[in-house]
N, C-alpha and C positions, 0 to 999 in steps of 0.2 A: 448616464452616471454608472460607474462602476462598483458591483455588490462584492461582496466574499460572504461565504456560508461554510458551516460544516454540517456534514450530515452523516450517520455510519454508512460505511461502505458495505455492497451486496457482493454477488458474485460476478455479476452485470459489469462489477468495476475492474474485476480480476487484472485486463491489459494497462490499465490507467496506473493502478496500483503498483503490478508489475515495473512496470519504465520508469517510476520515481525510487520504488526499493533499490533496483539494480543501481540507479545514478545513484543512490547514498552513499551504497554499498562502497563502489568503486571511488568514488571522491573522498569518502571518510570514514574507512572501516575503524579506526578507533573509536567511531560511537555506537558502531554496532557487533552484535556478537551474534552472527549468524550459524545459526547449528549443523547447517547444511550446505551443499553446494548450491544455492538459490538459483544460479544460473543456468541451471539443469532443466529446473521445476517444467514441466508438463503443462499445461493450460488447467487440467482439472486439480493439479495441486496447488495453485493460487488459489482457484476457486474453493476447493478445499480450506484450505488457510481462512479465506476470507468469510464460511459460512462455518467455523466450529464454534461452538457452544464454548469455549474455554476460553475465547480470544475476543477481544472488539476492536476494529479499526476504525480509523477515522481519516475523513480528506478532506482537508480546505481547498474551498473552489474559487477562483476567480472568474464573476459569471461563470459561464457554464464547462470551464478548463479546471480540472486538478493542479493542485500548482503544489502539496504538499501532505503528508501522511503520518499518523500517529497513531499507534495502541497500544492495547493494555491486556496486558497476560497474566 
């Protein structure tokens, strides 16, 4: 049987994270308002992003795949 979970995301999650932002990004920049050139970012600036104190992400799993991301700023 197949589960879904959410959990916050760490820094651990950074490339997971990364490949579903960027496909948002490019499929439906009308829902987002990205402040930067994202496609740029560095490995340690996801990681960054994804461990500030100002921010929480979040990623729904199907078992153990990311399949989708949300937070709260």
């Amino acid at each position: 049987m197949s589960a879904f979970s959410i959990r916050q995301l760490t820094e651990n999650d950074w490339s997971d994270f990364q490949q579903i932002r960027l496909e948002s990004l490019a499929r439906h920049p009308e829902y987002f308002a990205p402040t930067q050139d994202e496609a740029k970012f560095t490995s340690r600036e996801w990681m960054e992003r994804l461990s500030s104190r100002n921010t929480a992400f979040f990623g729904l799993f199907h078992d153990a795949q990311m399949v989708g991301v949300t937070g709260i700023m």
